[in-house]
ROTISE-448766 format. One line per 10 residues: number of its first residue (from 1); their letters; for each residue x, y, z of N, C-alpha, C, O. Coordinates in nm, 3 decimals, decimal comma. Layout:
N
NUM = a = X Y Z X Y Z X Y Z X Y Z  ...
***
This chain:
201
1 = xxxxxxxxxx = 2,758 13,851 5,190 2,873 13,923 5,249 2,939 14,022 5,154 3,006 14,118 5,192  2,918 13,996 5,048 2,963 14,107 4,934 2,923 14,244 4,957 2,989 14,348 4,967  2,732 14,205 4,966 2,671 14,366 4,901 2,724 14,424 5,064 2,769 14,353 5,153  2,702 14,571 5,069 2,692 14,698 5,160 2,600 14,612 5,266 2,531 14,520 5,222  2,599 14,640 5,388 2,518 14,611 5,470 2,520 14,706 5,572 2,626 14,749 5,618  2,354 14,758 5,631 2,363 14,837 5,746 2,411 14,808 5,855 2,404 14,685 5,856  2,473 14,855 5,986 2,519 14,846 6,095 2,511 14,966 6,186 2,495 15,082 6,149  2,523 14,928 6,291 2,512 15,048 6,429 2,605 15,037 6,456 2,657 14,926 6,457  2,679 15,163 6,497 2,798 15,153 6,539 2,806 15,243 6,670 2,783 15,364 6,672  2,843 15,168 6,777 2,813 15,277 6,926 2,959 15,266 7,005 3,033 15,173 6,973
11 = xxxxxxxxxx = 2,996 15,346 7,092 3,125 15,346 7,173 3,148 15,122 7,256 3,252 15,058 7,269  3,021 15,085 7,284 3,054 14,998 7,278 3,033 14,846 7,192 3,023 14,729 7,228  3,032 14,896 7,098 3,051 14,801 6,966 3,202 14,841 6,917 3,258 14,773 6,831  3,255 14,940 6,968 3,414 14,969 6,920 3,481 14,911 7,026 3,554 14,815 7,003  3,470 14,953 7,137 3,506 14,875 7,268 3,528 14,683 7,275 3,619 14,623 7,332  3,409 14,621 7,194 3,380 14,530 7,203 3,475 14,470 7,095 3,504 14,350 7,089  3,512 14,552 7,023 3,594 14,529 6,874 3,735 14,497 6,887 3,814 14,411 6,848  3,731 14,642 6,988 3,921 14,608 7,060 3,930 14,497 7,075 3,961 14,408 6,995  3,885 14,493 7,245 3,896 14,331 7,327 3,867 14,238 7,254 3,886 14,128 7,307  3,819 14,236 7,127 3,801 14,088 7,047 3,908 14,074 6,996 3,967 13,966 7,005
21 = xxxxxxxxxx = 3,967 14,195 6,921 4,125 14,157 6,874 4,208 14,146 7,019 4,282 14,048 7,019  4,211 14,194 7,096 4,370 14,150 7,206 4,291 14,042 7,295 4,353 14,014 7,398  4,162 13,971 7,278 4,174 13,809 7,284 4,205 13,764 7,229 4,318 13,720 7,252  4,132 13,725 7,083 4,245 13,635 7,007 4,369 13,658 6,944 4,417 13,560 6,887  4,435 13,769 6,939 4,578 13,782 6,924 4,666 13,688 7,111 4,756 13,614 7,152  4,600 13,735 7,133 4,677 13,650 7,311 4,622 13,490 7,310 4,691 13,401 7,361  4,509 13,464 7,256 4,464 13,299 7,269 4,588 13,258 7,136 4,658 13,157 7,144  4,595 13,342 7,036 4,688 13,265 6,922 4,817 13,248 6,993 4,864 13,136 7,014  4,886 13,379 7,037 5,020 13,365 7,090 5,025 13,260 7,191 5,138 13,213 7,206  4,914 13,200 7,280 4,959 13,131 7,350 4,914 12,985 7,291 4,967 12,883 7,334
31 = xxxxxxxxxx = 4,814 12,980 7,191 4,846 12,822 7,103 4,987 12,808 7,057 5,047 12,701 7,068  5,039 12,909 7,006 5,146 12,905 6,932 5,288 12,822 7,011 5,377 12,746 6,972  5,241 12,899 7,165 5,364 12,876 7,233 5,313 12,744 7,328 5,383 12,702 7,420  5,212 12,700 7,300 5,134 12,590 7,356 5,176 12,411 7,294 5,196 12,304 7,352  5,175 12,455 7,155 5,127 12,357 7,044 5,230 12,350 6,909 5,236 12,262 6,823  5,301 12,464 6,921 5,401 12,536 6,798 5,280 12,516 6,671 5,300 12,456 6,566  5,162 12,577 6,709 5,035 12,587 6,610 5,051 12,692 6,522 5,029 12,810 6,548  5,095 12,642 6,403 5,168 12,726 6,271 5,068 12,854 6,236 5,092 12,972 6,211  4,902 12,750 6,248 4,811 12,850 6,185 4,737 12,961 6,296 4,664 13,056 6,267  4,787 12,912 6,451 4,765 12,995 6,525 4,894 13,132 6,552 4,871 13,234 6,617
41 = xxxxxxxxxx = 5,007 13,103 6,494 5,115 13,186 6,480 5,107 13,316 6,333 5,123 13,438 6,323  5,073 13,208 6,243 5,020 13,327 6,133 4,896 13,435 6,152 4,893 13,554 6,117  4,786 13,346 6,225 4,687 13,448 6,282 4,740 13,566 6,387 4,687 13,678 6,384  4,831 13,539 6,465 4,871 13,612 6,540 4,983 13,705 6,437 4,990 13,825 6,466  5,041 13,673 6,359 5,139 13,794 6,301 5,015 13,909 6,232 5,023 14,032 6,228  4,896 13,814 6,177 4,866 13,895 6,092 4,769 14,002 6,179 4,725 14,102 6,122  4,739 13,975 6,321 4,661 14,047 6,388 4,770 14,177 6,485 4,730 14,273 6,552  4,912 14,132 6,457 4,942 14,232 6,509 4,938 14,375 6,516 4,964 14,457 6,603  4,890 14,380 6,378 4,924 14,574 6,359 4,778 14,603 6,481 4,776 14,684 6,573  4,687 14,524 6,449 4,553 14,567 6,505 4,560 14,557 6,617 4,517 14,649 6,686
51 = xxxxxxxxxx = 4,617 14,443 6,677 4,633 14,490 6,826 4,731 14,583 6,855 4,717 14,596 6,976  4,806 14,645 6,828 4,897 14,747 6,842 4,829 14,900 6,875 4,860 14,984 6,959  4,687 14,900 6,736 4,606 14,970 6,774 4,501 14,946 6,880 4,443 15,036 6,941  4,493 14,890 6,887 4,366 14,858 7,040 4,454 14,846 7,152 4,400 14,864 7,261  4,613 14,812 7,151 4,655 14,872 7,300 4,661 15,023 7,284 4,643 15,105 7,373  4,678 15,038 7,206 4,691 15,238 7,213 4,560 15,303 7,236 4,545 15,412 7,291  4,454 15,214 7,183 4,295 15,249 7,218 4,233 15,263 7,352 4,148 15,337 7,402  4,308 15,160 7,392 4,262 15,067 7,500 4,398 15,020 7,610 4,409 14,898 7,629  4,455 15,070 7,648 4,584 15,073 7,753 4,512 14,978 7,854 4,517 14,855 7,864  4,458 15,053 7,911 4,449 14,965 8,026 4,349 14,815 8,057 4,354 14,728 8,144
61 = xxxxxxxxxx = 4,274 14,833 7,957 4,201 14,673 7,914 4,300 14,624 7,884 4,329 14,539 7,968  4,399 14,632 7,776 4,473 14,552 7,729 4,583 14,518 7,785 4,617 14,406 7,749  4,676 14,583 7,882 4,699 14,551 8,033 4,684 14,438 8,082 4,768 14,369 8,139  4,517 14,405 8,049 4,455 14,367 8,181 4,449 14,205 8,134 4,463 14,103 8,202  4,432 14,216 8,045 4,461 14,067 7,897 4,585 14,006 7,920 4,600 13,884 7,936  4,675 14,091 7,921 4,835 14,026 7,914 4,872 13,991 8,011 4,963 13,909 8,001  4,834 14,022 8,134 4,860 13,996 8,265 4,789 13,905 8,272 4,846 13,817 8,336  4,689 13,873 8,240 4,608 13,757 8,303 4,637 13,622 8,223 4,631 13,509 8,273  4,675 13,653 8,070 4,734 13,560 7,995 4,833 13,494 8,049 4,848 13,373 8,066  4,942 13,642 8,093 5,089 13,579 8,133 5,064 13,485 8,293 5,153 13,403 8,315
71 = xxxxxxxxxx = 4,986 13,492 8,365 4,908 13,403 8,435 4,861 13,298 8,435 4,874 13,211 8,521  4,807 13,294 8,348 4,743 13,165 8,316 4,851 13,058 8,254 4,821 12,941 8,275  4,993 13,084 8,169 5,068 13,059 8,109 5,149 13,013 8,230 5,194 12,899 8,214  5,177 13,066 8,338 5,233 13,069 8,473 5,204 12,906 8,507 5,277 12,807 8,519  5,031 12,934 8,519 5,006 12,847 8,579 5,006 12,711 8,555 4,991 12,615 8,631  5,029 12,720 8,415 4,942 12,606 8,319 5,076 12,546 8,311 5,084 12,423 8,313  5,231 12,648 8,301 5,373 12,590 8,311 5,414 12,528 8,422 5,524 12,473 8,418  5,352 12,524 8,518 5,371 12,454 8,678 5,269 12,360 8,647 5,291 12,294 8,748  5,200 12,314 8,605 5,107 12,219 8,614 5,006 12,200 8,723 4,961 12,089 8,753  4,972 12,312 8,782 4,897 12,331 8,864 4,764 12,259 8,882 4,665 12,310 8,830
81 = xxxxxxxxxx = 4,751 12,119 8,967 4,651 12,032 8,982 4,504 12,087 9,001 4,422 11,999 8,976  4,455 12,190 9,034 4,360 12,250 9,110 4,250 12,335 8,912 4,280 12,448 8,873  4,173 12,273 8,856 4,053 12,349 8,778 4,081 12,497 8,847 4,147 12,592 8,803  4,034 12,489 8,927 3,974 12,629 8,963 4,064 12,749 9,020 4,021 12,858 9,058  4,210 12,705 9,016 4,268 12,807 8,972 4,307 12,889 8,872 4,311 13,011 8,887  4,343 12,819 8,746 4,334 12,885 8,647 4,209 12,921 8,561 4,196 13,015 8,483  4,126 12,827 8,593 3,998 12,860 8,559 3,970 13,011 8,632 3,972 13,112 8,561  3,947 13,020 8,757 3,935 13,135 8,812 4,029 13,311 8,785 3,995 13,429 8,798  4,125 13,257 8,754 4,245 13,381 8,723 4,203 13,402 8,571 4,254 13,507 8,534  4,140 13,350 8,482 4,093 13,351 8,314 3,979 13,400 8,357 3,938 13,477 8,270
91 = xxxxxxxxxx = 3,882 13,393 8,475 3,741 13,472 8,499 3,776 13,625 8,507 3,765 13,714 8,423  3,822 13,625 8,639 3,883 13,725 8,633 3,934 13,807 8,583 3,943 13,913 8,644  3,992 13,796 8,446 4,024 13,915 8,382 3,904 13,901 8,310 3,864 14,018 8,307  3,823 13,835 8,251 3,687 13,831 8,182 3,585 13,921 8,277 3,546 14,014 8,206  3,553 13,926 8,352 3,480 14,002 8,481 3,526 14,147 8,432 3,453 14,232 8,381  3,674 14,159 8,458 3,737 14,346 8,435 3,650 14,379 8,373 3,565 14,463 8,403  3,665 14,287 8,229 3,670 14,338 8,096 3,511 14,397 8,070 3,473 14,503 8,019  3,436 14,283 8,125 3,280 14,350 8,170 3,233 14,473 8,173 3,156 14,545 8,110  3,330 14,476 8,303 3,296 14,598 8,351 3,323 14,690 8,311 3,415 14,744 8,373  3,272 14,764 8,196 3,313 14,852 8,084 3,337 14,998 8,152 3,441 15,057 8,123
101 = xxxxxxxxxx = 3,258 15,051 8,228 3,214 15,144 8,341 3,219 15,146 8,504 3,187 15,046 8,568  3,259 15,261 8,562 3,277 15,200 8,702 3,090 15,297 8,725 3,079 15,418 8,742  2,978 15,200 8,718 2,872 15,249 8,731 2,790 15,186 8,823 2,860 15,103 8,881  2,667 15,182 8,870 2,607 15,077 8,982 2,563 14,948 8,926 2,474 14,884 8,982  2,624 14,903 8,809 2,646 14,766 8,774 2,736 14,685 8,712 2,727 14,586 8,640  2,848 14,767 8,769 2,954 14,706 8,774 3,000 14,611 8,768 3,057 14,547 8,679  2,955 14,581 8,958 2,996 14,471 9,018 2,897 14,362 9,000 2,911 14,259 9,066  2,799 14,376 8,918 2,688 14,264 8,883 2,783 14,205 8,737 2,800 14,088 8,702  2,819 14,296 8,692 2,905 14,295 8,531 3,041 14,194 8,541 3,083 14,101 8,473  3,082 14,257 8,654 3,243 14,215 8,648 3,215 14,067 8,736 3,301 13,980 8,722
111 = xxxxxxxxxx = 3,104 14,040 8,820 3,026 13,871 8,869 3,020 13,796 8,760 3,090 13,696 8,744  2,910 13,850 8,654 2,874 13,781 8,589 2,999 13,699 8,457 2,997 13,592 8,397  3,074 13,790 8,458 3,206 13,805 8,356 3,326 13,716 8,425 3,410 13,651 8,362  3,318 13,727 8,541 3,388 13,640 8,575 3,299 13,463 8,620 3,370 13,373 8,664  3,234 13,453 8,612 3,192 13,360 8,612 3,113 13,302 8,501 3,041 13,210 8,542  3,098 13,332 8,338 3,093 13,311 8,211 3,299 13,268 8,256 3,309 13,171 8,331  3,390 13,311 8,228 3,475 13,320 8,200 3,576 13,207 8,218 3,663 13,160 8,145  3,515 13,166 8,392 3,546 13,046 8,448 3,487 12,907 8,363 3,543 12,800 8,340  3,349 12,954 8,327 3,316 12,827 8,282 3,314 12,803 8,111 3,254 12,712 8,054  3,397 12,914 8,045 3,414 12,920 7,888 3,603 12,809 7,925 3,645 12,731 7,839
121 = xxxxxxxxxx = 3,670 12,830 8,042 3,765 12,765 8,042 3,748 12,621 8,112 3,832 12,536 8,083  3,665 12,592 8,185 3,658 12,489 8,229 3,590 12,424 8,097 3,680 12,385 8,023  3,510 12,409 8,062 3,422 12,386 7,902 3,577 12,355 7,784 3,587 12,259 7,707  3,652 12,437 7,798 3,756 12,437 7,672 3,823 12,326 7,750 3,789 12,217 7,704  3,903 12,316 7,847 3,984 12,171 7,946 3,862 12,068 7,898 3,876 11,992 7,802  3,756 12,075 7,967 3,680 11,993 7,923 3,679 11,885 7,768 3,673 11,764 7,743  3,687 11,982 7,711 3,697 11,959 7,486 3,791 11,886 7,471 3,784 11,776 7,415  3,928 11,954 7,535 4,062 11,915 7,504 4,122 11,790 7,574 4,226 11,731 7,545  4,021 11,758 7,688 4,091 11,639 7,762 4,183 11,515 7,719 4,295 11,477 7,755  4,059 11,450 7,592 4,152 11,344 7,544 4,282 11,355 7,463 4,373 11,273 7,448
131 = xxxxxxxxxx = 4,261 11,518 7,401 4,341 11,564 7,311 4,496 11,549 7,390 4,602 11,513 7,341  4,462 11,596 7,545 4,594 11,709 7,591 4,661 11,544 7,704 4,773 11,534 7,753  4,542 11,435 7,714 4,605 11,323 7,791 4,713 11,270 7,653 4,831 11,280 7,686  4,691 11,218 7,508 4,775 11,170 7,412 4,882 11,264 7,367 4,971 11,223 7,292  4,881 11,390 7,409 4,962 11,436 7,364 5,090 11,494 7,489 5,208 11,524 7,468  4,999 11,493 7,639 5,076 11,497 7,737 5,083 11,653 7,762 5,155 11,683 7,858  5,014 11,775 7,687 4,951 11,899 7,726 4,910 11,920 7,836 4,874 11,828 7,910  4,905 12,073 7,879 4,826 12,043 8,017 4,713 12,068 8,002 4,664 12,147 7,920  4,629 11,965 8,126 4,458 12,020 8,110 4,477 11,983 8,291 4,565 11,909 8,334  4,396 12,040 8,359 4,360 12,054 8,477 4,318 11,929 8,529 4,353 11,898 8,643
141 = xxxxxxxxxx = 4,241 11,847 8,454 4,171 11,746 8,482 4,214 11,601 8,405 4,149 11,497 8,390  4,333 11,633 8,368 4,393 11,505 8,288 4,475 11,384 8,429 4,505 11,265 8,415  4,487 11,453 8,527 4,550 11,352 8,630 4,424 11,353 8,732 4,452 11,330 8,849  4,333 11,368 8,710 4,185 11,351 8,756 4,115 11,185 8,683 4,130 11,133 8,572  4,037 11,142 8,807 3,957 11,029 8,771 3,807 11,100 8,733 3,709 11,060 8,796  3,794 11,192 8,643 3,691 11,227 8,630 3,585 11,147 8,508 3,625 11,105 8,400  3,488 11,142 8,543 3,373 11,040 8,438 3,283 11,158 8,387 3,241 11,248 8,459  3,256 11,145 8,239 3,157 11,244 8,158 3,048 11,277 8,305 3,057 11,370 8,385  2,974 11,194 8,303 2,858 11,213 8,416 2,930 11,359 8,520 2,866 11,463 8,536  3,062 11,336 8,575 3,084 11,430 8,678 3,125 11,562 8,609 3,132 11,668 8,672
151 = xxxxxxxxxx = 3,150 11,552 8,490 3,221 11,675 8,409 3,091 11,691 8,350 3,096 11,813 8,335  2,985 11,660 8,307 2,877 11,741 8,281 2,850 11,796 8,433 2,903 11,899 8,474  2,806 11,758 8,472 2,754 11,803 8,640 2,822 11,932 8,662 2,767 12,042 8,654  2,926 11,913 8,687 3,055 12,037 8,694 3,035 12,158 8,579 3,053 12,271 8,623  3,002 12,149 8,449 2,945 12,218 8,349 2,846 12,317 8,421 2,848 12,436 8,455  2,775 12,233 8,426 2,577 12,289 8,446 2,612 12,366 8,596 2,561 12,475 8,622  2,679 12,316 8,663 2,707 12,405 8,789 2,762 12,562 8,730 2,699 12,667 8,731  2,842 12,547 8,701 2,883 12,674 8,676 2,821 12,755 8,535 2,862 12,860 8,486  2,690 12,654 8,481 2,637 12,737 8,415 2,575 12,759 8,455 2,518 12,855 8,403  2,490 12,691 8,623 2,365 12,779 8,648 2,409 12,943 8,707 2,352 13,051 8,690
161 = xxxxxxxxxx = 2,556 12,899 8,794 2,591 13,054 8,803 2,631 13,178 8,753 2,634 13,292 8,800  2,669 13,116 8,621 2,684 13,220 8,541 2,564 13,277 8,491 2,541 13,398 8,500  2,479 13,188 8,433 2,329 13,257 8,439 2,256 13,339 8,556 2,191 13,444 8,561  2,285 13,269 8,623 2,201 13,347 8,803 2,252 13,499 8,784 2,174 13,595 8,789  2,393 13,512 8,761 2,445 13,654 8,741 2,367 13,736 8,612 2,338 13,856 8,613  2,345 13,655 8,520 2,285 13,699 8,385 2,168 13,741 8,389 2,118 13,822 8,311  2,107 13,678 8,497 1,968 13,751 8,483 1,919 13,848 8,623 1,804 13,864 8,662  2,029 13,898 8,676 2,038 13,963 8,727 2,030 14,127 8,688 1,968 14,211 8,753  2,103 14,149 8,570 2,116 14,255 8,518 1,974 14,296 8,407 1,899 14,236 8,330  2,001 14,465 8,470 1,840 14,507 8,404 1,851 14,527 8,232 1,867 14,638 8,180
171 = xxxxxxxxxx = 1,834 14,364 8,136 1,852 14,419 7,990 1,718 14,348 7,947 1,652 14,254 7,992  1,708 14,427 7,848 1,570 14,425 7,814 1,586 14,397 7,649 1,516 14,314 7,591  1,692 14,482 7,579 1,703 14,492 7,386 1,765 14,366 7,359 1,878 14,348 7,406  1,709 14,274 7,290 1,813 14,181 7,199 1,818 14,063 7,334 1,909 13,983 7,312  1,732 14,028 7,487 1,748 13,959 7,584 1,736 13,831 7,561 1,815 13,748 7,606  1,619 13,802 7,475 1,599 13,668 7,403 1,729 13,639 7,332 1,754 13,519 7,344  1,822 13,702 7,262 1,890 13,607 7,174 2,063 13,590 7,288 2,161 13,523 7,252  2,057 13,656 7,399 2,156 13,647 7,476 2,132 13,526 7,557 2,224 13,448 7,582  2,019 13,508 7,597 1,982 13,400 7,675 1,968 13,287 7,603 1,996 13,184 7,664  1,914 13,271 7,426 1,956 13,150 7,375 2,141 13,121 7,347 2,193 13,011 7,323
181 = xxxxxxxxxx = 2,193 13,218 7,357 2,345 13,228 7,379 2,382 13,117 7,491 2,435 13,006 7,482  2,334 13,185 7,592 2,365 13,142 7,752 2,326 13,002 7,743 2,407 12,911 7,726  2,192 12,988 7,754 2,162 12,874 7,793 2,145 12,745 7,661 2,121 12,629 7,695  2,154 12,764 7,580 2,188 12,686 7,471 2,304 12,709 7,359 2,372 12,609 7,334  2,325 12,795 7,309 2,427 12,808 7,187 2,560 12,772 7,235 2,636 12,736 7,146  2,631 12,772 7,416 2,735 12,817 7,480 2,762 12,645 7,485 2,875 12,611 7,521  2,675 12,548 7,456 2,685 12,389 7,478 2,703 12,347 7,339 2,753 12,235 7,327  2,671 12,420 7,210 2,624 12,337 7,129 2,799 12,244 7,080 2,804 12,121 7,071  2,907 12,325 7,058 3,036 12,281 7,052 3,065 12,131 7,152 3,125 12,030 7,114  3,013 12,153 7,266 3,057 12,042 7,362 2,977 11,951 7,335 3,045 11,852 7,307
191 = xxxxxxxxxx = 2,826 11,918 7,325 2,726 11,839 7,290 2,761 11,760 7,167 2,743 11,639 7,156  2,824 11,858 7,053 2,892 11,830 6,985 2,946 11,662 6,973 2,913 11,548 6,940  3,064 11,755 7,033 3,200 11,662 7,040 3,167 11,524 7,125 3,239 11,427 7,101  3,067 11,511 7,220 3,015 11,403 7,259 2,944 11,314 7,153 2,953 11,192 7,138  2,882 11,393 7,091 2,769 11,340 6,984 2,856 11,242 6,852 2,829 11,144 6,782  2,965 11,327 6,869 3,040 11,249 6,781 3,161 11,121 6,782 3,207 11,041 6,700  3,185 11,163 6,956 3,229 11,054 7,033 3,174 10,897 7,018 3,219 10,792 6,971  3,040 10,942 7,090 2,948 10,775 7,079 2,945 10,723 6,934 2,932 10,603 6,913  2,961 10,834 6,810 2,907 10,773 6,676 3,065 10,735 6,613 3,083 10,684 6,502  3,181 10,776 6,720 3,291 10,706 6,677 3,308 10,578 6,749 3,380 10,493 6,697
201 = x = 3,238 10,548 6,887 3,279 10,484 6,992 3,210 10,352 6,938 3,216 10,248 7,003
***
């Protein structure tokens, strides 16, 4: 990480750069205001100048972040019993964001984005369950009788659709390492945390 290293740099690798800072500047602000998560509050001061620049870059993506944040924050403050609402309103702005272009794959873009999006939040409720039942946080599925068996099931569902959308679209450069993304790298965190469950249990 020291020496010089080559890189490509294209309109959307800058694009992709923004929206990475005004996600996690908005995932910190809302640990912060979640958890009073000290080290998610310092990450967020120190990311501010940069998101300041990527809303000025980026107006209306970043818009599109805060609204859906302040949403989800909505929802998550009512305690809203239902996964798949807030799960769904967190796709949804993931889908926009996709859709980099209003071009004839758009709406394959802004499918597929919203349904990765749904199931990157159902997956995170998932992680946090036991965390957010001892601590009395909200998780969607904490006043649920749900059993691992049905919350994997529920997983793989919405990963086969998020894939179904994924391989829909015509990509061809770099397809192999998106699809070990998709269909394996996107579990390895959750497999994880099971794996280490039974070897605590």
């Amino acid at each position: 990480p020291l020496a010089p290293q080559r890189y490509v740099r294209t309109p959307f690798t800058d694009y992709a750069a923004d929206l990475s800072v005004a996600l996690v500047y908005h995932k910190c602000l809302d640990d912060w205001r979640d958890d009073a998560s000290k080290r998610a509050r310092g990450v967020s001061l120190a990311l501010s100048g940069a998101y300041r620049t990527a809303a000025r870059l980026r107006p209306e993506m970043c818009a599109i972040v805060e609204r859906a944040m302040a949403d989800v924050h909505e929802l998550e403050e009512s305690r809203v019993s239902s996964p798949d609402a807030v799960a769904n309103r967190f796709g949804l702005m993931l889908g926009d964001l996709f859709a980099v272009e209003d071009d004839f794959w758009a709406t394959e873009l802004r499918r597929f984005g919203a349904r990765l999006g749904k199931f990157v939040y159902v997956m995170d409720a998932a992680m946090d369950l036991e965390k957010d039942r001892e601590s009395g946080g909200y998780n969607p599925f904490a006043a649920r009788d749900i059993d691992e068996r049905a919350m994997d099931e529920n997983l793989e569902l919405l990963a086969a659709n998020m894939t179904e959308s994924f391989e829909r679209l015509p990509l061809e450069r770099d397809v192999h390492v998106m699809r070990s993304v998709l269909y394996a790298g996107v579990w390895q965190r959750y497999k994880q945390k099971k794996e280490d469950g039974k070897a605590h249990g």
